[in-house]
DSSP file (Angstrom, degrees, kcal/mol; ACC not computed):
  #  RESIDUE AA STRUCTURE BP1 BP2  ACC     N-H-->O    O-->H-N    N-H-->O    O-->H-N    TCO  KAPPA ALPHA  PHI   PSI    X-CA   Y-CA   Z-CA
    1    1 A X              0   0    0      0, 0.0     2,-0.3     0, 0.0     0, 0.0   0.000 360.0 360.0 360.0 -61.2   14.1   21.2   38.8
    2    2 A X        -     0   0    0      4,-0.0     2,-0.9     5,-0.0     4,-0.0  -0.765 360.0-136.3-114.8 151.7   14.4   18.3   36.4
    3    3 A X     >  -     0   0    0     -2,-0.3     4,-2.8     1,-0.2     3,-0.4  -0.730  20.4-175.9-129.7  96.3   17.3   15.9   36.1
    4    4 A X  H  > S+     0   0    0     -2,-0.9     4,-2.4     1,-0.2    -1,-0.2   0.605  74.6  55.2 -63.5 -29.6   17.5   15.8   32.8
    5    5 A X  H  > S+     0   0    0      2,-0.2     4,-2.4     3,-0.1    -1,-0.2   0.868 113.0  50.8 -65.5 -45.5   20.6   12.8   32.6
    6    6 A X  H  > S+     0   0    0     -3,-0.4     4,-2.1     2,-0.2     5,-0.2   0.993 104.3  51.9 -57.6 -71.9   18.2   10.7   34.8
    7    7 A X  H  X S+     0   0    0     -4,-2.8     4,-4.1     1,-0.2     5,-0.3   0.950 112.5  48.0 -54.6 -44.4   15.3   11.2   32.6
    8    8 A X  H  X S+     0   0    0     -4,-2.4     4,-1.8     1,-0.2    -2,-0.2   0.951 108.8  50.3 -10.7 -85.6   17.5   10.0   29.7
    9    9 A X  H  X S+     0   0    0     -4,-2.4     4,-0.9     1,-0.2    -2,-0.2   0.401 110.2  56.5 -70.7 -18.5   18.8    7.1   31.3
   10   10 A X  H  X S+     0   0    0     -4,-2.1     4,-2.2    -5,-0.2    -1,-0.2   0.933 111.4  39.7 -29.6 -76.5   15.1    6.3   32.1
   11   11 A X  H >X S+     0   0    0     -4,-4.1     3,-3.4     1,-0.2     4,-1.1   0.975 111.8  51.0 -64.4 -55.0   14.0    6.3   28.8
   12   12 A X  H 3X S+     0   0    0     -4,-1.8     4,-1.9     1,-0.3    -1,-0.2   0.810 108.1  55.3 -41.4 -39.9   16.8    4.7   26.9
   13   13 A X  H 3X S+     0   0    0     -4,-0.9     4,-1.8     2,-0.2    -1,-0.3   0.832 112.1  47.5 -64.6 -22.8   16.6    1.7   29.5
   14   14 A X  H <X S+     0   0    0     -3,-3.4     4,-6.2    -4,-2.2     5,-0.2   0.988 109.7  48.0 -62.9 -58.1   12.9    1.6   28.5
   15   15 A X  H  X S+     0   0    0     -4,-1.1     4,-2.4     1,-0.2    -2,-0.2   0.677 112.3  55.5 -50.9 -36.0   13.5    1.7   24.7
   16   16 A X  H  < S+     0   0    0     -4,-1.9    -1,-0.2    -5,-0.3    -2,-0.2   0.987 112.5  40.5  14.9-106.8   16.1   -1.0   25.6
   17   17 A X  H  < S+     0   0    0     -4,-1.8    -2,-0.2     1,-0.2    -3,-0.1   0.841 119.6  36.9 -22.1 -58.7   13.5   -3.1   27.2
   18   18 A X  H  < S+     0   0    0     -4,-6.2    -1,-0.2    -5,-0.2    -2,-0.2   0.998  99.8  84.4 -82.0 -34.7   10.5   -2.9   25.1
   19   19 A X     <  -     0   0    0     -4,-2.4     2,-0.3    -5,-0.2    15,-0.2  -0.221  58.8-169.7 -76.7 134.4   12.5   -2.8   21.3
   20   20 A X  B     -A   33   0A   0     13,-1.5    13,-1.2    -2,-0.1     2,-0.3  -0.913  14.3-160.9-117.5 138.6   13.4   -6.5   19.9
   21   21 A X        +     0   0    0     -2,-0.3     2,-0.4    11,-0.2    11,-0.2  -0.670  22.2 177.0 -97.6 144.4   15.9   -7.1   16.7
   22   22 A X        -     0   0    0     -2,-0.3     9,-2.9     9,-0.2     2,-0.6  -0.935  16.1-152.1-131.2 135.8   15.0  -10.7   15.6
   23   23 A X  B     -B   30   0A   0     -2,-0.4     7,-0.2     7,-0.2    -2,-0.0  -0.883  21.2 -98.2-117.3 162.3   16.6  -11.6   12.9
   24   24 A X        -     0   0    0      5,-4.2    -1,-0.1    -2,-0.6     7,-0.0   0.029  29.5-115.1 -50.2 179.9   15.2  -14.4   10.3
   25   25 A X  S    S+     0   0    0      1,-0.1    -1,-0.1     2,-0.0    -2,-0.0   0.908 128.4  41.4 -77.0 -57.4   16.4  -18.3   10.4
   26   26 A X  S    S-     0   0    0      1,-0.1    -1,-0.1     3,-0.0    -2,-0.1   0.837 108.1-140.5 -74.6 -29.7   18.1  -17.5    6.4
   27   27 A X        +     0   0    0      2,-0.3     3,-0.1    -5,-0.0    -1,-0.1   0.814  69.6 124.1  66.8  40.0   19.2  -13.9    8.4
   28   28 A X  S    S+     0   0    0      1,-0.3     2,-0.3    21,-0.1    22,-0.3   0.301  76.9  30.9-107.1  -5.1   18.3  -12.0    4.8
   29   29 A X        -     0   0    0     20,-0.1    -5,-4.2    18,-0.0     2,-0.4  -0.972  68.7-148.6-157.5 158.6   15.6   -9.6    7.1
   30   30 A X  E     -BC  23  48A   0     18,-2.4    18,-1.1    -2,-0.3     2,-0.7  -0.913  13.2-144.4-121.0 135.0   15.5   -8.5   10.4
   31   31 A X  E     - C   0  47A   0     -9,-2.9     2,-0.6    -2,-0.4    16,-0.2  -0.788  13.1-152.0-101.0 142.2   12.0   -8.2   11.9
   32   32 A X  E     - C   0  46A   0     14,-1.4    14,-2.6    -2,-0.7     2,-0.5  -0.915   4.2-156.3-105.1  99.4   12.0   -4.6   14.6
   33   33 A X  E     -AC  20  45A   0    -13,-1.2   -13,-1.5    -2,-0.6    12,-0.2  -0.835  27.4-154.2 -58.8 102.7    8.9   -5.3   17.9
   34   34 A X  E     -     0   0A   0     10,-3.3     9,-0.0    -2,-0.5   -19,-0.0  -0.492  18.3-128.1 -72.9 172.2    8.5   -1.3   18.7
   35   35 A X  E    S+     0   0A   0     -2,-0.1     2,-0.5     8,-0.1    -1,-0.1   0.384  80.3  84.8-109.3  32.1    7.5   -0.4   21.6
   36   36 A X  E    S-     0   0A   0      8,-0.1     8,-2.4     1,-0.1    -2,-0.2  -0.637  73.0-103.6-117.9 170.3    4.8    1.6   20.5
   37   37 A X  E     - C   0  43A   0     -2,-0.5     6,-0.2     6,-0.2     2,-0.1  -0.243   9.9-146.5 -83.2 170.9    1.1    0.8   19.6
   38   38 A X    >   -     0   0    0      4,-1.7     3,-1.1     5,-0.0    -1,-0.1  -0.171  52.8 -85.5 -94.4-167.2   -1.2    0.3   16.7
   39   39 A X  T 3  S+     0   0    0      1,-0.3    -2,-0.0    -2,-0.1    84,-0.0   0.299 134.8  56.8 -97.2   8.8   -5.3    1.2   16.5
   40   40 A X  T 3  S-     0   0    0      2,-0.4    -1,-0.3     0, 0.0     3,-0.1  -0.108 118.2-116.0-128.8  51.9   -5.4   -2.7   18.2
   41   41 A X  S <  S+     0   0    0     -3,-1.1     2,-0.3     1,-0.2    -2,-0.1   0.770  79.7 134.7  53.6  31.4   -3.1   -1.6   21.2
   42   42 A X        -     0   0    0     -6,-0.1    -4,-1.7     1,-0.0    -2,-0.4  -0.903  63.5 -93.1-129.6 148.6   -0.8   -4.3   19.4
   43   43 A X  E     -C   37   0A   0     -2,-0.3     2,-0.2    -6,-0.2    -6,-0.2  -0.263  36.5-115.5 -43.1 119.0    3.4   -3.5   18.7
   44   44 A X  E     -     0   0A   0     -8,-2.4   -10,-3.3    -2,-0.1     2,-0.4  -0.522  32.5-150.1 -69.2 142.0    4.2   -2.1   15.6
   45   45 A X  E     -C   33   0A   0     -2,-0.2   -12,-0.2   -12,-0.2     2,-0.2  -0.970  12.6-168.0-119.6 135.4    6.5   -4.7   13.7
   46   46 A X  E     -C   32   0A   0    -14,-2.6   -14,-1.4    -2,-0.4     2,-0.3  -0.648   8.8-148.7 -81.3 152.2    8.9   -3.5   11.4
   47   47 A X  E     -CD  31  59A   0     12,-1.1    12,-1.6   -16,-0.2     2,-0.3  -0.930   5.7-167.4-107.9 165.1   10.9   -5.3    8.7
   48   48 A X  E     +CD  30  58A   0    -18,-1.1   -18,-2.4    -2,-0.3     2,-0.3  -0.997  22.0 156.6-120.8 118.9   14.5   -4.4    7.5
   49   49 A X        -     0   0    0      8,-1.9   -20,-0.1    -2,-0.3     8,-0.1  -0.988  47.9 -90.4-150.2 126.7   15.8   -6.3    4.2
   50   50 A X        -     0   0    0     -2,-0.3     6,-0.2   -22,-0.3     2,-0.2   0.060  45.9-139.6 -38.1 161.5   18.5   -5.4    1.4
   51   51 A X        -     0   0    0      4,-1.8     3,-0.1     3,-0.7     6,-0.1  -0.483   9.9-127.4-115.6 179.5   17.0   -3.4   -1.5
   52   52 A X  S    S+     0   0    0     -2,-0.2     2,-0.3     1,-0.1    -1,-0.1   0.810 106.7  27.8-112.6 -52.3   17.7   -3.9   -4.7
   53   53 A X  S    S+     0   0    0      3,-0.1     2,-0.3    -3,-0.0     3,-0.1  -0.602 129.6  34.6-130.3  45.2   18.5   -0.5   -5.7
   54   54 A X  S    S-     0   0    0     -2,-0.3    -3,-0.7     1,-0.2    52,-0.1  -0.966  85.0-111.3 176.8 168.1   19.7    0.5   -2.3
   55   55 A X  S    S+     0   0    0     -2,-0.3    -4,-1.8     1,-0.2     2,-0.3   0.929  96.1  38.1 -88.1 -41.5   21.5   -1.2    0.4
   56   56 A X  E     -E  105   0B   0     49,-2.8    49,-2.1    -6,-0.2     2,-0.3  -0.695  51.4-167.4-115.4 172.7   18.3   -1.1    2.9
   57   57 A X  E     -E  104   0B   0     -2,-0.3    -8,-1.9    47,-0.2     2,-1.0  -0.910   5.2-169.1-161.6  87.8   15.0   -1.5    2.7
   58   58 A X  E     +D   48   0A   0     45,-1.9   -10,-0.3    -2,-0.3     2,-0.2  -0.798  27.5 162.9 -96.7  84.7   12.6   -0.4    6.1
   59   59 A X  E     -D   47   0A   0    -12,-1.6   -12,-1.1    -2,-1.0     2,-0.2  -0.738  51.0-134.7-114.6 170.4    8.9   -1.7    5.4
   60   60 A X        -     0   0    0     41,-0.5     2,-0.8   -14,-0.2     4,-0.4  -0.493  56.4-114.0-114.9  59.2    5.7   -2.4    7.6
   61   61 A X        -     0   0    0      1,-0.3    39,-0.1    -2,-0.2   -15,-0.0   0.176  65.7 -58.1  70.9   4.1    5.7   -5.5    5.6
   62   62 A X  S  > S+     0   0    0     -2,-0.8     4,-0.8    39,-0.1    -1,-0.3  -0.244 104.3 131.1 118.7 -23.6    2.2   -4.3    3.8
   63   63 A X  H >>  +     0   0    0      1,-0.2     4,-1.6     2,-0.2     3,-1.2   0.543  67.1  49.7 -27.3 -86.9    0.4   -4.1    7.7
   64   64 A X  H 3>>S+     0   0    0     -4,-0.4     4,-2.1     1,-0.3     5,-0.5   0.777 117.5  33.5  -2.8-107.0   -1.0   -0.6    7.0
   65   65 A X  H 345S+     0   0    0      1,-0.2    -1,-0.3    34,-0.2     4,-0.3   0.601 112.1  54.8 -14.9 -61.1   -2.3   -0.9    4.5
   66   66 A X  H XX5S+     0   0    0     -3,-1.2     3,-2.1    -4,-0.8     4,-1.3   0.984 114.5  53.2 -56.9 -77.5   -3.7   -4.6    4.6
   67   67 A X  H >X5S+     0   0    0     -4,-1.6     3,-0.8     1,-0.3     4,-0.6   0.894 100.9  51.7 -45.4 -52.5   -5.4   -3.3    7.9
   68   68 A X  H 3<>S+     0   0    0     -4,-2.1     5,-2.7    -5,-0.2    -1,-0.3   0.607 111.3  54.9 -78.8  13.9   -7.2   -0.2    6.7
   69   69 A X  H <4<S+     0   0    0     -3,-2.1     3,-0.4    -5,-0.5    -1,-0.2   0.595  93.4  62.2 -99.5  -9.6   -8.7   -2.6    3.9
   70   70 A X  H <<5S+     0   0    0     -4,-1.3    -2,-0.2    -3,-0.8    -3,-0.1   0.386 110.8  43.5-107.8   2.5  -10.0   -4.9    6.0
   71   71 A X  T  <5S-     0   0    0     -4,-0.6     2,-0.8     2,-0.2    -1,-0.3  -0.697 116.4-106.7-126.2  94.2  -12.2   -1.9    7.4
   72   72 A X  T   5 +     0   0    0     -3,-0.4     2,-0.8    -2,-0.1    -3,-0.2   0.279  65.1 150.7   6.0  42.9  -13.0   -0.7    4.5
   73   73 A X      < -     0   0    0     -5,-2.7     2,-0.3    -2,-0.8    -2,-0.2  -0.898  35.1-151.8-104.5 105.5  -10.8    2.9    4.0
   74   74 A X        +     0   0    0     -2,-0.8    -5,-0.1     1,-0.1     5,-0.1  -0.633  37.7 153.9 -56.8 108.9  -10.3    3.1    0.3
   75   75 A X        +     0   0    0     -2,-0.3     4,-0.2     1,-0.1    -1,-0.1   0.546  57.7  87.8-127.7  11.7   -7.1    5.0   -0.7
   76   76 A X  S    S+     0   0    0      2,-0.1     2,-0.3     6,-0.0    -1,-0.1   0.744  86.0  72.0 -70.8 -23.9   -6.8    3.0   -4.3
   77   77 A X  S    S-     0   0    0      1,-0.1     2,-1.2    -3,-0.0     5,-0.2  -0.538  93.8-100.8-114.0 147.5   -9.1    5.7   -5.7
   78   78 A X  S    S+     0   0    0     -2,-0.3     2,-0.2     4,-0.1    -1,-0.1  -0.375  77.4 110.6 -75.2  84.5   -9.0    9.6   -6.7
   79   79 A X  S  > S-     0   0    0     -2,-1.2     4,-1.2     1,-0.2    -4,-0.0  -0.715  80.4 -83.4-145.6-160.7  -10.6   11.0   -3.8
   80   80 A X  H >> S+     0   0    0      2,-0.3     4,-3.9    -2,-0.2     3,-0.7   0.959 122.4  49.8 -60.5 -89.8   -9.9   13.3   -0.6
   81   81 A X  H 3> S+     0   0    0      1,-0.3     4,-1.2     2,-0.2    -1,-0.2   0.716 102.6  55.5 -50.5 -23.7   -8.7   10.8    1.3
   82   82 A X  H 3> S+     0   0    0     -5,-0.2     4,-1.7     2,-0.2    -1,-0.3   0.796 108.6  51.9 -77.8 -32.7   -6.2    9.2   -1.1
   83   83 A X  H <X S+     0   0    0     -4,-1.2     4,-2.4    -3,-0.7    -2,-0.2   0.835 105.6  57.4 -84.3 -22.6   -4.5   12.6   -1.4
   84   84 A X  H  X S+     0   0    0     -4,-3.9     4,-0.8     2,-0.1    -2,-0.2   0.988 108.0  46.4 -64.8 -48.2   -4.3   12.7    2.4
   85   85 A X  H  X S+     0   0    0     -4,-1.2     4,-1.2    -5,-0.4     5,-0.2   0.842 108.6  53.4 -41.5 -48.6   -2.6    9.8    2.4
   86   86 A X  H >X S+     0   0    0     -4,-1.7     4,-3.3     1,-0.2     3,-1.8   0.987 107.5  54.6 -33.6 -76.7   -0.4   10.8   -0.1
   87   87 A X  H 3X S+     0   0    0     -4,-2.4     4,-1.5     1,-0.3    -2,-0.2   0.552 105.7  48.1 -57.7 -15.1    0.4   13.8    1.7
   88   88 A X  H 3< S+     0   0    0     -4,-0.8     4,-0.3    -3,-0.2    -1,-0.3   0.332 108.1  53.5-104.9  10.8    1.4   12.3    4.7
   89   89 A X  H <X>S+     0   0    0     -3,-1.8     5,-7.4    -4,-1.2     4,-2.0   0.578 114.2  47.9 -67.3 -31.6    3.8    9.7    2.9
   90   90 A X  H >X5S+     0   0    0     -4,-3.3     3,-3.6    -5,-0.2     4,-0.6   0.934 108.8  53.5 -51.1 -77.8    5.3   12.9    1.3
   91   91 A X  H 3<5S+     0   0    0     -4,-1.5    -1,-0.2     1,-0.3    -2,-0.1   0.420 116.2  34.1 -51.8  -9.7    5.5   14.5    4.4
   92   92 A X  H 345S-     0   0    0     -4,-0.3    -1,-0.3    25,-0.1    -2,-0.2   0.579 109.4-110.8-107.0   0.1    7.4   11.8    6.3
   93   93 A X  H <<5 +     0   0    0     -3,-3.6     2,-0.2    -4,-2.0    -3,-0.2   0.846  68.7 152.4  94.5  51.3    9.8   10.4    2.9
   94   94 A X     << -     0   0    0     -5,-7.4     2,-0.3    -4,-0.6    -1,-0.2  -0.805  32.9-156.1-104.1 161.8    7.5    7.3    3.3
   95   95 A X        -     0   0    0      7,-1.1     2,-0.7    -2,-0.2     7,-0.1  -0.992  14.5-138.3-132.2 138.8    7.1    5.3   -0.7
   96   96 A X        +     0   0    0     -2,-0.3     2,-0.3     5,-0.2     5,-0.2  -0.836  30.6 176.8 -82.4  80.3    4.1    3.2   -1.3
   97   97 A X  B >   -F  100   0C   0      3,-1.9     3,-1.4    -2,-0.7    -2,-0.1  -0.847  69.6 -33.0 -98.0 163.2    5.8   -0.2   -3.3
   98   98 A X  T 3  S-     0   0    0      1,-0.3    -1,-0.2    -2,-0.3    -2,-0.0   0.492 127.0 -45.4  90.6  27.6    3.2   -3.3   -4.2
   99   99 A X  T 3  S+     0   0    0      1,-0.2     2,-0.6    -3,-0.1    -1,-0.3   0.542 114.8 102.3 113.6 -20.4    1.2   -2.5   -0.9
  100  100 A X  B <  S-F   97   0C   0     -3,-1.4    -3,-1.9   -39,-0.1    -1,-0.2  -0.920  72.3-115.0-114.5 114.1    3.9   -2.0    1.9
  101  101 A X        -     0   0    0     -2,-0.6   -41,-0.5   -41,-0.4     2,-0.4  -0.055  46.1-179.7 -29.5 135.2    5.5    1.7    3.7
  102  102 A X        -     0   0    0    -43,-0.2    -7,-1.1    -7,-0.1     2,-0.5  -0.998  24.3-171.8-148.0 166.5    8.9    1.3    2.5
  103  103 A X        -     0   0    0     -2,-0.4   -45,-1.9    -9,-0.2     2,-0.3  -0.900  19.5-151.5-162.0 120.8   11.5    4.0    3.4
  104  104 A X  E     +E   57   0B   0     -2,-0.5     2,-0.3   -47,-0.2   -47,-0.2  -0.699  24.7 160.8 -96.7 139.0   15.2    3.1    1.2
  105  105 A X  E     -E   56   0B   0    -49,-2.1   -49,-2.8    -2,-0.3   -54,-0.1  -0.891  31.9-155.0-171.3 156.8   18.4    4.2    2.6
  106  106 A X        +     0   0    0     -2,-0.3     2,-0.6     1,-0.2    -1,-0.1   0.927  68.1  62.5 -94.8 -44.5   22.1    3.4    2.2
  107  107 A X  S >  S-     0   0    0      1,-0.1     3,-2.5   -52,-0.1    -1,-0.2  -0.781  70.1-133.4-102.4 127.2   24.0    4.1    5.2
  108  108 A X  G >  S+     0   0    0     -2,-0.6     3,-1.3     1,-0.3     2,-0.4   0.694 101.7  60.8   9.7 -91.9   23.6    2.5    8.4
  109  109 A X  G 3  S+     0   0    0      1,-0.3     4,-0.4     2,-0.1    -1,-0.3   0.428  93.9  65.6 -57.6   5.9   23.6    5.3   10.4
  110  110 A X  G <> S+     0   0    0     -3,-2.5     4,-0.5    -2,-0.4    -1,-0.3   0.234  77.9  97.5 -90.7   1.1   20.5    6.5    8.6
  111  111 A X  H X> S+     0   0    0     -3,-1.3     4,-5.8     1,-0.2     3,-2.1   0.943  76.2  52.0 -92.2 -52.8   18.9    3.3   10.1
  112  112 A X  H 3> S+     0   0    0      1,-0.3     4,-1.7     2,-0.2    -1,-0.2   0.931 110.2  44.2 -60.6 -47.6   17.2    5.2   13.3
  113  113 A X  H 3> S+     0   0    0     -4,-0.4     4,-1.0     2,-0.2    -1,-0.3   0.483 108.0  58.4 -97.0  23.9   15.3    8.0   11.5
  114  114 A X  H <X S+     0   0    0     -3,-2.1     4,-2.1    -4,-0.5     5,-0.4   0.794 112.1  37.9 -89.1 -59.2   14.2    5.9    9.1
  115  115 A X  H  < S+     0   0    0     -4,-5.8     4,-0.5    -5,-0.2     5,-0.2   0.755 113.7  53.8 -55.3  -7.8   12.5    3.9   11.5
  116  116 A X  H >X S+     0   0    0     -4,-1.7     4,-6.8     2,-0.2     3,-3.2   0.943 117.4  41.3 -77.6 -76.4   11.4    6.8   13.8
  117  117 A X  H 3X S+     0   0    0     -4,-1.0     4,-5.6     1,-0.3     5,-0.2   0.931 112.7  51.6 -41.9 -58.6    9.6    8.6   10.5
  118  118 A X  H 3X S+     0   0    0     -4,-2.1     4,-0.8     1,-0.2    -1,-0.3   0.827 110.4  48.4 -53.9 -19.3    8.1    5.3    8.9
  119  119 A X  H <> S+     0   0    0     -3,-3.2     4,-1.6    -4,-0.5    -1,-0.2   0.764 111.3  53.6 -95.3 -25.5    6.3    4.3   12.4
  120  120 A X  H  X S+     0   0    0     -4,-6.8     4,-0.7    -5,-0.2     3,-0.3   0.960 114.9  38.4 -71.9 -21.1    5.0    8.0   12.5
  121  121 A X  H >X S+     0   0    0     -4,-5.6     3,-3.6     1,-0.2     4,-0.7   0.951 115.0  52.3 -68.1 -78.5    3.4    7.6    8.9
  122  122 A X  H 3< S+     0   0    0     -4,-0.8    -1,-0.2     1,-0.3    -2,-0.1   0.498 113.8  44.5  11.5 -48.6    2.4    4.1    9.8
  123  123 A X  H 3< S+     0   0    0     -4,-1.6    -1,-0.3    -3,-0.3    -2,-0.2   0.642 117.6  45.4 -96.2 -15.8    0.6    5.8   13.2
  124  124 A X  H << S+     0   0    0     -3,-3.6    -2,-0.3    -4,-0.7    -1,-0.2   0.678 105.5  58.0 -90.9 -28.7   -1.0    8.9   11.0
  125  125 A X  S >< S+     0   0    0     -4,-0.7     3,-0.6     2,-0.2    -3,-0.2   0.527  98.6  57.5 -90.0   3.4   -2.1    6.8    8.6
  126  126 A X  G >> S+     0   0    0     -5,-0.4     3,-1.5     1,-0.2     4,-0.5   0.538  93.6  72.2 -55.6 -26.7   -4.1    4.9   11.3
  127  127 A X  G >4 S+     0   0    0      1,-0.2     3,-0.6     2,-0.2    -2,-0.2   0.768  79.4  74.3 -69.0 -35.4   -5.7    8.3   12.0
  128  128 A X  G X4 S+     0   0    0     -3,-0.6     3,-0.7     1,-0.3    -1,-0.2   0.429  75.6  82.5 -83.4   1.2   -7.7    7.9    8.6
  129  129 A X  G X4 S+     0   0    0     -3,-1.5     3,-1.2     1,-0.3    -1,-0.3   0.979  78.1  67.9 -72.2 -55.0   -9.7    5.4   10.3
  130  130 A X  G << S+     0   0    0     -3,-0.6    -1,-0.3    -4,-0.5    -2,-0.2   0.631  92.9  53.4 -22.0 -18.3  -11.4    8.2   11.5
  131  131 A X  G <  S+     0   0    0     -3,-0.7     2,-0.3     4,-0.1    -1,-0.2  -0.251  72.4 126.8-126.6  48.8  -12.8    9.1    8.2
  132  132 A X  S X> S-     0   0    0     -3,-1.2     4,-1.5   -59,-0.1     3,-1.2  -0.745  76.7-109.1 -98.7 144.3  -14.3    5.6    7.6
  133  133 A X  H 3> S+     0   0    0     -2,-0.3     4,-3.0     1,-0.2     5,-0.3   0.708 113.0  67.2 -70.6  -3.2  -17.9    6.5    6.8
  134  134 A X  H 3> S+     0   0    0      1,-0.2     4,-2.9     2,-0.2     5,-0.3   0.926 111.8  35.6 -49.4 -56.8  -19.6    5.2    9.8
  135  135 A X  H <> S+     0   0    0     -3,-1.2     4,-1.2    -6,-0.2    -1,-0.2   0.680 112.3  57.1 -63.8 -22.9  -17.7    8.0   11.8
  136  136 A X  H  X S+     0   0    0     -4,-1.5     4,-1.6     3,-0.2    -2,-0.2   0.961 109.7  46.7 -64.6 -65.8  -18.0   10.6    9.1
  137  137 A X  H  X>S+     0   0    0     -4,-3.0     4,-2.8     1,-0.3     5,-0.6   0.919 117.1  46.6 -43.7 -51.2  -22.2    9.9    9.2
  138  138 A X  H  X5S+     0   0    0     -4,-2.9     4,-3.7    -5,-0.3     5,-0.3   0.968 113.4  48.2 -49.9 -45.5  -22.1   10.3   13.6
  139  139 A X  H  X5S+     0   0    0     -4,-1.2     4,-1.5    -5,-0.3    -1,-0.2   0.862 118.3  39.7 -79.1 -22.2  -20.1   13.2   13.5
  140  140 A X  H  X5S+     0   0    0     -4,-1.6     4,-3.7     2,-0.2     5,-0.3   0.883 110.8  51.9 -10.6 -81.5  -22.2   14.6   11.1
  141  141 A X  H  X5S+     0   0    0     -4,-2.8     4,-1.2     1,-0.2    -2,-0.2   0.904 116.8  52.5 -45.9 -52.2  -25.6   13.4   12.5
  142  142 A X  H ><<S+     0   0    0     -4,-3.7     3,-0.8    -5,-0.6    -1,-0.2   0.924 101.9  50.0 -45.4 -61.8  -24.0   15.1   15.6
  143  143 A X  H >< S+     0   0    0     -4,-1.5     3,-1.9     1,-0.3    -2,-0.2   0.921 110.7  51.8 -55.6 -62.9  -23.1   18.3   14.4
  144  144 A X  H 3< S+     0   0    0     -4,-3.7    -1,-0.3     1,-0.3    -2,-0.2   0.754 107.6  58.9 -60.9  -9.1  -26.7   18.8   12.9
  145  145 A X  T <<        0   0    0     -4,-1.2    -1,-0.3    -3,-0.8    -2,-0.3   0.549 360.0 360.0 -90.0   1.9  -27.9   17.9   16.2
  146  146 A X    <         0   0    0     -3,-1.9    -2,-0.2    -5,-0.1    -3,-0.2   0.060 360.0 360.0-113.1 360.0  -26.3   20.4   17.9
């Protein structure tokens, strides 16, 4: 029915295609083009940069973050919605340093499911735009209208 070596060899020649390594002009970080989207239909960019206390260092360079402040989704503060956030850094091994998703790891080969996890937090914590209060009040308003 399905030819499952084809469909493989599909995707990987896509993953291929859309993902870019660049590395800097000093070559102390390498910035990672996914090929998958953000809430503005724009690439998520990764960086990768020694750590201090580790050998590597996997951030989205403060982007999250940075974005859902610039519509106003609060997560500095003891509420509902900072402890979801929380909870879905737990759940993917994501760490919150100075503003930036950061994911530590030593060995190389550790490289892929760091980036895999850190672009799903990255894409879940996008999700919390949904509970900026403008949508809270419609879906509200709705729901007592129906």
């Amino acid at each position: 029915m399905f030819d499952t070596e084809k469909m493989k060899k599909i995707y990987f020649e896509w993953i291929d295609k859309k993902i870019q390594f660049v590395p800097s002009k000093t070559k102390d970080y390498l910035t990672i083009t996914t090929p998958f989207l953000d809430m503005y239909n724009d690439y998520i960019e990764l960086v990768v940069f020694k750590g201090k206390g580790t050998e590597y260092v996997i951030s989205d360079d403060g982007y999250t973050l940075d974005e859902l402040g610039l519509l106003d989704i609060e997560l500095n503060k003891k509420s509902k919605r900072s402890k979801y956030f929380r909870s879905i850094l737990l759940n993917f091994g994501v760490k919150e340093s100075d503003g930036e998703l950061i994911i530590e790891f030593d060995d190389l080969n550790e490289f892929p499911d760091a980036q895999n996890r850190l672009t799903q937090c990255m894409l879940q914590v996008f999700d919390l735009l949904q509970t900026s209060k403008n949508n809270v009040i419609q879906y509200f308003k709705e729901d007592v209208t129906n």
